[in-house]
N, C-alpha and C positions, 0 to 999 in steps of 0.2 A: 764652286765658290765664286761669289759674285766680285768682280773689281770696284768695287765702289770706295770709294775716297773717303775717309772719314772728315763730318764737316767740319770745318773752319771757324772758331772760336773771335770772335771779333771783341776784343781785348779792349776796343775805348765805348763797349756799353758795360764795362762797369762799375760797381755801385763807387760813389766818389768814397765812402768809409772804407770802401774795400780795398781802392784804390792806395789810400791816404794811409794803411798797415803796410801793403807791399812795399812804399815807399821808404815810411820810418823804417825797415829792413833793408830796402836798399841801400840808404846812405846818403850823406849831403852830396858827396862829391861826385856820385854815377848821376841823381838828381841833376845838379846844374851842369852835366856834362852830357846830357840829350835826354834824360828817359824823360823831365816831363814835357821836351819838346817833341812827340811820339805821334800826340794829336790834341785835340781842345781839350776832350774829358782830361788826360794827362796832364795837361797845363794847368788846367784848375787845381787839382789834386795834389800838384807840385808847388802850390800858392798856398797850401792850406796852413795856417799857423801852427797844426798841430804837427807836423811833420817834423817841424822844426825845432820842437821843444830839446833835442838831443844831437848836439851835430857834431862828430868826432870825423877828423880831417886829419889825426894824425898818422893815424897806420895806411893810408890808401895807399897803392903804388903810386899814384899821381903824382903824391907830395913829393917824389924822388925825381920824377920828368921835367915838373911843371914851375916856370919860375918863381920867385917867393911872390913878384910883385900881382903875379896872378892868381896865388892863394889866397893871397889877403883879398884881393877882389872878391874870390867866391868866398870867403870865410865873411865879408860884408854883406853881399848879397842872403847871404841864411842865415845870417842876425836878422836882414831888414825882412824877409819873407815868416820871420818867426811873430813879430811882431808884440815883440814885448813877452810873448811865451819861453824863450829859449831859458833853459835850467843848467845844459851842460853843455860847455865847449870844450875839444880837445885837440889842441894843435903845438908842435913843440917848435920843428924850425924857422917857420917862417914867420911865427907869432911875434908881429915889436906891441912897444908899447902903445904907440899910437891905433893901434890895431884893438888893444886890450881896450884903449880909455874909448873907442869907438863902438866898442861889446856895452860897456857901460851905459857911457852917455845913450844909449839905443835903449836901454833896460827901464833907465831913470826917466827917459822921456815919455815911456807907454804906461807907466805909475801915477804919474803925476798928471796925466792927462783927462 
């Protein structure tokens, strides 16, 4: 039997739709915590509005690590990367209200534009 290596899958040729599924299963929170900073294609794919149309931040283990003041950043960040698309957010402790009328105002602005 021959030793031959089976080849090597190079992970940032592909397609950005394909990309842009493993993502919305990913998660917002593994998202802005490296995977779409992995390479360019990934970076694009992790920009894509549609990724973001669902962003639930409240079960991840992070939310238990991560200070609140740093949730809300990334719970900002994938409002702004949703771009007006986002339908569901799910986040319980770190959620204030300034946070909520920032979900909003982001929502109202891409409607009306």
């Amino acid at each position: 039997m021959d030793d031959v290596a089976p080849s090597a899958m190079d992970w940032s040729l592909l397609p950005l739709d394909a990309l842009s599924l493993i993502f919305v299963r990913l998660g917002a929170v593994d998202i802005l915590m490296g995977a779409g900073l992995v390479c360019h294609s990934w970076l694009v794919a992790a920009k894509l509005p549609e990724v973001w149309r669902s962003v639930d931040m409240d079960k991840h283990e992070v939310v238990l690590r991560k200070g609140d003041a740093v949730l809300r950043q990334m719970a900002k960040a994938a409002v702004d990367r949703s771009d007006g698309q986002l339908r569901e957010f799910a986040g319980r402790l770190f959620v204030t209200d300034e946070l909520i009328k920032y979900i909003v105002e982001r929502y109202y602005s891409s409607i009306t534009t």
